[in-house]
C-alpha positions as CSV (number, residue, x, y, z in Angstrom):
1,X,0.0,0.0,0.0
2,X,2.6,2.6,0.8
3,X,4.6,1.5,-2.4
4,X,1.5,2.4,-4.2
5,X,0.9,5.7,-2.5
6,X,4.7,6.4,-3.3
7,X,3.6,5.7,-6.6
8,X,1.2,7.5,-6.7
9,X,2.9,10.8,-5.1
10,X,6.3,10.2,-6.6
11,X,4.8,10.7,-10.3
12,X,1.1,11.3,-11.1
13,X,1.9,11.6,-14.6
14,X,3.8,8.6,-14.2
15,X,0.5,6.7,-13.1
16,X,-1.5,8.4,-16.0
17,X,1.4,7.5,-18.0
18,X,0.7,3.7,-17.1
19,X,-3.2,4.0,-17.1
20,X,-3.1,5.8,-20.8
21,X,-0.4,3.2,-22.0
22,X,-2.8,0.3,-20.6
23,X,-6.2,1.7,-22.2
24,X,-3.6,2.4,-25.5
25,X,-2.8,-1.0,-25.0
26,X,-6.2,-2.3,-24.9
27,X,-7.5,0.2,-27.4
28,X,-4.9,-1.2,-29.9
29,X,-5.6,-5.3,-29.2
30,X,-9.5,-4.4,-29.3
31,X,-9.1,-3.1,-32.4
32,X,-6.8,-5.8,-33.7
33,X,-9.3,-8.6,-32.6
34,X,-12.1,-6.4,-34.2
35,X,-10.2,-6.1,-37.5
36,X,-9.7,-9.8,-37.2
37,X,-13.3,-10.2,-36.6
38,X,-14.5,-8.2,-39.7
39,X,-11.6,-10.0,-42.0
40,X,-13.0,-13.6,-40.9
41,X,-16.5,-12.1,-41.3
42,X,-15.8,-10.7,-44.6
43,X,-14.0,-14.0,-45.7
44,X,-16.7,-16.1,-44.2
45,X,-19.3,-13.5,-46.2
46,X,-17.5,-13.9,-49.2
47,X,-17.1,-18.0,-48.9
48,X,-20.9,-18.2,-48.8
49,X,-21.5,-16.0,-51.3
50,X,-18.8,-18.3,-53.4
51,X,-20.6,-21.4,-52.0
52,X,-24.2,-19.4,-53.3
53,X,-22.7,-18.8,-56.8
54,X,-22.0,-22.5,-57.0
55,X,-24.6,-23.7,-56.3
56,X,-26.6,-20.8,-58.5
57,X,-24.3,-21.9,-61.3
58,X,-24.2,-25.7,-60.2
59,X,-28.8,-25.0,-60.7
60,X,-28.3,-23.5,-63.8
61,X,-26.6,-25.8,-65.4
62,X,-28.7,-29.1,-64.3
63,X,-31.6,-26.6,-65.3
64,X,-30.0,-26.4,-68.7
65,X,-29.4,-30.1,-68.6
66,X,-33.4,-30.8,-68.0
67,X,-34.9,-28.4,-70.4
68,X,-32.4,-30.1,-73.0
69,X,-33.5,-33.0,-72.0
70,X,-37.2,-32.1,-72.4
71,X,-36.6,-30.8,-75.3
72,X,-34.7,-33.6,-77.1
73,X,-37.4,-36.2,-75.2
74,X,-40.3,-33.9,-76.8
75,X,-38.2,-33.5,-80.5
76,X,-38.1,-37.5,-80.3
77,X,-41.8,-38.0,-79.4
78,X,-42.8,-35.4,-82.4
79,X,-40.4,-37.7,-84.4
80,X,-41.6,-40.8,-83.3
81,X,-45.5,-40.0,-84.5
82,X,-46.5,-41.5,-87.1
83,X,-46.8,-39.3,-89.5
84,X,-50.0,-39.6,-92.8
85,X,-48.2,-38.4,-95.7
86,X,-50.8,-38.0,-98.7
87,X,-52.3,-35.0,-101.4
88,X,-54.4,-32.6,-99.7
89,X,-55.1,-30.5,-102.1
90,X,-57.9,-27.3,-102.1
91,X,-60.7,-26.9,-104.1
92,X,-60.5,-23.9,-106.7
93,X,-56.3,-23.4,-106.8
94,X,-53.6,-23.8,-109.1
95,X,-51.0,-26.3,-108.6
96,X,-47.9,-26.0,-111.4
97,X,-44.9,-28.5,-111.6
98,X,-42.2,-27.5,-113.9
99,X,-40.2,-30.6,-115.1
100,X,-36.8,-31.3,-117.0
101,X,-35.7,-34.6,-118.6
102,X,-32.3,-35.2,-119.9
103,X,-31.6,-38.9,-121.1
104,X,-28.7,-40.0,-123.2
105,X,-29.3,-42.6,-125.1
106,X,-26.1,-45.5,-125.9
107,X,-26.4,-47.9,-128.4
108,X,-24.0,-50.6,-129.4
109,X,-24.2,-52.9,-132.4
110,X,-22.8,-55.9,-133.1
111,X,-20.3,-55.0,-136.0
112,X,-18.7,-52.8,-132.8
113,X,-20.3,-49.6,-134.1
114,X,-22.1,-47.2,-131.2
115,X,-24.3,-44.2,-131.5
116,X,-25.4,-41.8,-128.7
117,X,-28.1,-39.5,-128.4
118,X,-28.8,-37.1,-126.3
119,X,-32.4,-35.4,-125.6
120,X,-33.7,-33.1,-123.9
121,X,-37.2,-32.1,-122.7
122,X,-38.6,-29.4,-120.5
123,X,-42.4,-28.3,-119.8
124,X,-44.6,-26.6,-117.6
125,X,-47.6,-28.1,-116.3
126,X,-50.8,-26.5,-114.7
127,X,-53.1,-28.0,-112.7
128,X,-56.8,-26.7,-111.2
129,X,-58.3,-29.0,-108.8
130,X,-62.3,-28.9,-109.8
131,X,-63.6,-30.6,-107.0
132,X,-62.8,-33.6,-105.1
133,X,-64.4,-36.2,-103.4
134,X,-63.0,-38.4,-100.3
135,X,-60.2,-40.4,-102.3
136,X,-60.2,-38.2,-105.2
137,X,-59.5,-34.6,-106.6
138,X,-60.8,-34.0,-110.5
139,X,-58.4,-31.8,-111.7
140,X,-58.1,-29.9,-115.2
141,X,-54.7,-29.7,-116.7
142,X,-53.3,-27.5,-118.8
143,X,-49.2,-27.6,-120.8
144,X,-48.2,-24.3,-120.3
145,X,-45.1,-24.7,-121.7
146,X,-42.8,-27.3,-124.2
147,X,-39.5,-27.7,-125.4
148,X,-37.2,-30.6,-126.7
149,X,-33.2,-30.2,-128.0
150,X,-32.4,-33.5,-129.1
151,X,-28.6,-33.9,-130.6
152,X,-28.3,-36.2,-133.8
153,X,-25.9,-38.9,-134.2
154,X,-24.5,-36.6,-137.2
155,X,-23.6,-34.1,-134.8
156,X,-26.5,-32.1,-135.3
157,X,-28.4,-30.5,-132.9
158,X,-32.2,-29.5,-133.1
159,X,-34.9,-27.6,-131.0
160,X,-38.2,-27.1,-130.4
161,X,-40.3,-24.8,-128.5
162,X,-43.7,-24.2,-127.8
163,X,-43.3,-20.3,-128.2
164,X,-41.7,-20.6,-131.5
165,X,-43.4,-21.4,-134.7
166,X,-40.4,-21.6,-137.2
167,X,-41.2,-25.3,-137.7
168,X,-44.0,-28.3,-137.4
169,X,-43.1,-29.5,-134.5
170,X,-42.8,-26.4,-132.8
171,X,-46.2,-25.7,-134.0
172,X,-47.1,-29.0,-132.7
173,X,-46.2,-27.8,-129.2
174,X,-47.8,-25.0,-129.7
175,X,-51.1,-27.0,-130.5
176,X,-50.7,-28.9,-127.1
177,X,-50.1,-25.4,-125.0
178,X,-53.4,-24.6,-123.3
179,X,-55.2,-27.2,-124.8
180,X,-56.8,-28.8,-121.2
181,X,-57.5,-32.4,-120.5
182,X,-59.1,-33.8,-117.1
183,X,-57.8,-36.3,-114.8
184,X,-59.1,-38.0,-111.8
185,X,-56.5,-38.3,-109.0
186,X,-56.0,-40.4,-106.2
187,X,-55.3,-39.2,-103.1
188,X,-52.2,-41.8,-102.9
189,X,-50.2,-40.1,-106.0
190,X,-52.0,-42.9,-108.0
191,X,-54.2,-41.6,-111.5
192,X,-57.3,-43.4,-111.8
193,X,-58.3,-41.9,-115.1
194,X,-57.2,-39.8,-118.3
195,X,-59.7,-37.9,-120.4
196,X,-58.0,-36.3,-123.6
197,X,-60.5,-36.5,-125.9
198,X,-61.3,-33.1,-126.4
199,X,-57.5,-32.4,-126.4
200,X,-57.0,-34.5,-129.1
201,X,-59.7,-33.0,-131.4
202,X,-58.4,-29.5,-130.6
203,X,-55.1,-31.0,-131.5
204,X,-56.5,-32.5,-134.7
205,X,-57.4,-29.3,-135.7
206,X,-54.4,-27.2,-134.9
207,X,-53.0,-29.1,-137.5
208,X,-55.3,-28.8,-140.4
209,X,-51.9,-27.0,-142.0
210,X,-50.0,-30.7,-142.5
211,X,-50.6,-33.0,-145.2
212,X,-53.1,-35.5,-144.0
213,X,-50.1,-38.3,-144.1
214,X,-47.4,-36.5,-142.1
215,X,-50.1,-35.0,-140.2
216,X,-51.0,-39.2,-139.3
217,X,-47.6,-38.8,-138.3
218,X,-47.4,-36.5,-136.1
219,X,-50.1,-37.1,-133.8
220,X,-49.1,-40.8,-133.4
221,X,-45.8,-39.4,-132.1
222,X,-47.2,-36.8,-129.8
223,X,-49.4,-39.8,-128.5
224,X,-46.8,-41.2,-128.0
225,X,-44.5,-38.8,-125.7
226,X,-47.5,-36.9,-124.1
227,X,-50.7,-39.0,-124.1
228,X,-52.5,-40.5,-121.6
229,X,-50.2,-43.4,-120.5
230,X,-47.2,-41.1,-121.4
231,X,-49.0,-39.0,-118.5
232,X,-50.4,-41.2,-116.1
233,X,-47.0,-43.1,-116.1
234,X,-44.7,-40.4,-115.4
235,X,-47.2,-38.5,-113.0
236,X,-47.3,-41.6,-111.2
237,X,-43.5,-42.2,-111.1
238,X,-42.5,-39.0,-109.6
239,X,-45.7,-39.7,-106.6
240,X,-44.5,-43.0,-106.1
241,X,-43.4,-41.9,-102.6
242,X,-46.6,-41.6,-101.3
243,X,-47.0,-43.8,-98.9
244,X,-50.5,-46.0,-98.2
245,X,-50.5,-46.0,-94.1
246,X,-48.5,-43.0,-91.6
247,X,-44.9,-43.1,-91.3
248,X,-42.0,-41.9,-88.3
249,X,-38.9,-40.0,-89.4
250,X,-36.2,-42.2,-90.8
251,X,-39.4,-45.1,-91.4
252,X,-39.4,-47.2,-94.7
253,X,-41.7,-48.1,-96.8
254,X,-42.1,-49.8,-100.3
255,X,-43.7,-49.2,-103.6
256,X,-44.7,-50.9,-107.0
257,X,-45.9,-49.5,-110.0
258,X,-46.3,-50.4,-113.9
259,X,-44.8,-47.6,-116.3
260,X,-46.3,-46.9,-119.5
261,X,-47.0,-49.2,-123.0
262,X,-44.8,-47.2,-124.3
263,X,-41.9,-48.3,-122.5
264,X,-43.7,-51.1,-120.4
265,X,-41.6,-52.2,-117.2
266,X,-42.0,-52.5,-113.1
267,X,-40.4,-50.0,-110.9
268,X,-40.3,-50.9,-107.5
269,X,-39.5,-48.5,-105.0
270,X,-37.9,-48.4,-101.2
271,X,-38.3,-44.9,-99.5
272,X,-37.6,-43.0,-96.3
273,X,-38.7,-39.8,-94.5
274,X,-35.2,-38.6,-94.3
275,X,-36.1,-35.0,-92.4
276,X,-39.3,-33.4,-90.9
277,X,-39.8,-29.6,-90.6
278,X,-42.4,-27.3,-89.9
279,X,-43.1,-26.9,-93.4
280,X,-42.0,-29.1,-95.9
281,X,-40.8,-33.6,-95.6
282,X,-37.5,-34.6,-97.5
283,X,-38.0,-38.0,-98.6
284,X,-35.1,-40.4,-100.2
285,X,-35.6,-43.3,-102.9
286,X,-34.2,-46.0,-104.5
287,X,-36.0,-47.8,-107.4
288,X,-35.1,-51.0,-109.0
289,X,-36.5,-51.0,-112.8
290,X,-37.2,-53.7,-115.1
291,X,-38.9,-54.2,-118.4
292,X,-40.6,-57.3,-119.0
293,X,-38.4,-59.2,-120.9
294,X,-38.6,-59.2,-124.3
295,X,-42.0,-60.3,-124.1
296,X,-43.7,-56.8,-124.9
297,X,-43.7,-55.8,-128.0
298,X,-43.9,-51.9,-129.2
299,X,-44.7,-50.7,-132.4
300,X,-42.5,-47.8,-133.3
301,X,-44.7,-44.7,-134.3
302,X,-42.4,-43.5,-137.1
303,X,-41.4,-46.8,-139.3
304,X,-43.8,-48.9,-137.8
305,X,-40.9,-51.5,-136.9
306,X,-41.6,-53.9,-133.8
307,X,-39.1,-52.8,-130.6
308,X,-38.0,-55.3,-127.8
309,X,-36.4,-54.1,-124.6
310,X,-34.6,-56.2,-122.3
311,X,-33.1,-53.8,-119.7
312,X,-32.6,-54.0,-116.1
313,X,-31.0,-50.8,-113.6
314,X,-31.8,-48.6,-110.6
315,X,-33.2,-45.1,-110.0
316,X,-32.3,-42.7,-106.7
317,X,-34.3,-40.2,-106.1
318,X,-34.5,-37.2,-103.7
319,X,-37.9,-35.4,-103.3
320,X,-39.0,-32.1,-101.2
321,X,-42.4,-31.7,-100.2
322,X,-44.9,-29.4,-98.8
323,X,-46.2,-30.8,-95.7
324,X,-49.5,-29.2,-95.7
325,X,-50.3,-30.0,-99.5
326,X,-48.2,-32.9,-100.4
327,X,-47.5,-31.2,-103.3
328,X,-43.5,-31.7,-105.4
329,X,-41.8,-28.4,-104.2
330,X,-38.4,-30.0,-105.4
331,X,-37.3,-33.4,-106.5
332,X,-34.3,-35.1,-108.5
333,X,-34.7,-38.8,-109.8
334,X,-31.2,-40.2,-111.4
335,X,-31.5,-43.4,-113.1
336,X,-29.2,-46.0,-115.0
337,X,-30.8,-48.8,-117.8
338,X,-28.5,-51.4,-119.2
339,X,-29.2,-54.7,-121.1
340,X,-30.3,-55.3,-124.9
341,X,-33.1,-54.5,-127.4
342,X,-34.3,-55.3,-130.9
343,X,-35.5,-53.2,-133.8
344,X,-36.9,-55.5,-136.2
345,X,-33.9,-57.9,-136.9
346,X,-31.7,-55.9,-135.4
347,X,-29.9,-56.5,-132.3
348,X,-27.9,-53.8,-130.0
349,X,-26.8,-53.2,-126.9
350,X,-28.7,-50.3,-125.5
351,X,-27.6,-47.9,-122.4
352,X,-30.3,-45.1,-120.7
353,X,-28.4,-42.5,-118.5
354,X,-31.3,-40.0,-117.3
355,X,-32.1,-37.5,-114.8
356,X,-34.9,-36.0,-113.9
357,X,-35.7,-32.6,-112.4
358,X,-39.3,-31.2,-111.0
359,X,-39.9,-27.9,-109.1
360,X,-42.6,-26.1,-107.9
């Protein structure tokens, strides 16, 4: 006690000395343990924020994940229905179809002699659905436009066009061009009938100009090339796809159809719905074709000479469709014929390269 009041007497600024440098003291640890306190708060703050953002990030992502997955589960199912793939055409419109054939032609003889010939022929087709019933539409049809560039074996090339009149065939076209015929259509791609015989007569008479022979002539071969099996045949070739019951993406289904007299033979076709979009179907084919043997016989327009074919090969075909109307918006046929035919007596090997082209 008295060394404390000695203290306390010897130096009072001495004691406040001590009593500032203790509160200093405790001034400076408080605010080192509070600085400590708010660092480890901070970091703790900033961990769980970290630990939030993960786990926001670590949401996000399996939310992604799900609605991918929903969305791929819900592509699939839309996929997966069956879908009906047929004409459905409306009363009153106008449907065209603009078409190109190129065929090359090889023949071989037997003295080792070959010939080629190259064709051409292009047209533009119009048709007005009447009416319809439930597996039908009766539809008028009208050429709008024809050509044809064929190249002789000479070397010498020749065409003719609708819109031209410096020669009889071209007149010919021009005598087919607007001249309407009706049809009765299937609602499967297939043509139940062919009425031309008003076309014909008006044909008959565009041609009052020709010397009744050649004039004989002429209409056999225009028959021939656009009459109604010529028609009905290729119509029906290039709606072969159609197919007779509903169909999933990337299903198959199969095909048979007879082409025309004029070239009689079986095509038989395998296709597939290759894509599905909101507005239009792309659908792939492959076709193995074969004439009859040389059991059919064809009489040849021009020389009246008896033809045999005997030829076998395959067609691939790529078609675009509108997937409200069923109607060609774009399509491609290739196709390949080998084997052997007869003209009269005469025997030769005979080649058919051609390709095919339709738009809308």
């Amino acid at each position: 006690m008295e060394k404390t009041i000695f203290l306390f007497n010897y130096c009072r600024g001495g004691f406040h000395f001590k009593k500032c440098g203790y509160f200093a003291c405790s001034y400076a640890l408080y605010a080192s343990l509070t600085a400590k306190c708010i660092f480890k708060t901070t970091k703790l703050k900033d961990n769980i924020l970290k630990l939030n953002n993960l786990k926001f990030n670590n949401m996000k992502r399996h939310l992604k994940i799900l609605l991918l997955s929903i969305f791929v589960t819900m592509q699939y199912l839309c996929e997966s229905k069956p879908i009906e793939i047929k004409l459905n055409l409306e009363n009153g419109k106008e449907y065209t179809q603009s078409s190109s054939l190129t065929l090359t032609t090889k023949i071989g003889f037997l003295d080792g002699s070959t010939m080629e010939m190259p064709i051409t022929i292009a047209g533009v087709m119009s048709f007005i659905v009447e009416s319809e019933s439930d597996t039908a539409y009766f539809i008028e049809i009208k050429y709008k436009k024809l050509s044809m560039t064929m190249k002789m074996p000479q070397g010498v090339s020749m065409t003719f066009d609708s819109e031209s009149v410096d020669d009889f065939m071209s007149k010919s076209f021009k005598g087919i061009v607007d001249n309407p015929f009706k049809i009765i259509l299937l609602k499967n791609g297939r043509v139940s009938s062919v009425d031309m015989s008003s076309f014909w007569e008006k044909f008959d008479s565009s041609l009052e100009w020709l010397p009744l022979i050649q004039k004989e002539e002429v209409v056999e071969q225009i028959k021939q090339a656009y009459g109604e099996k010529s028609f009905k045949s290729s119509f029906e070739q290039l709606f072969a796809f159609l197919p007779e019951k509903p169909v999933n993406k990337r299903g198959k289904w199969y095909t048979l159809i007879e082409l025309n007299d004029n070239f009689p033979a079986t095509m038989a076709s395998k296709y597939k719905l290759k894509k599905i979009t909101k507005n239009y179907f792309i659908i792939e084919g492959t076709s193995y074709i074969s004439t009859n043997g040389l059991q059919d016989t064809i009489k040849q327009s021009t020389t009246g000479e008896l033809m045999q074919y005997n030829l076998i090969g395959l067609a691939a075909s790529n078609i675009k469709i509108d997937r409200n109307t069923g109607w060609v918006i774009d399509a491609t046929i290739r196709q390949i014929l080998k084997g052997e035919s007869f003209i009269g007596d005469v025997e030769m090997s005979m080649e058919m390269i051609g390709e095919m082209k339709y738009t809308k």
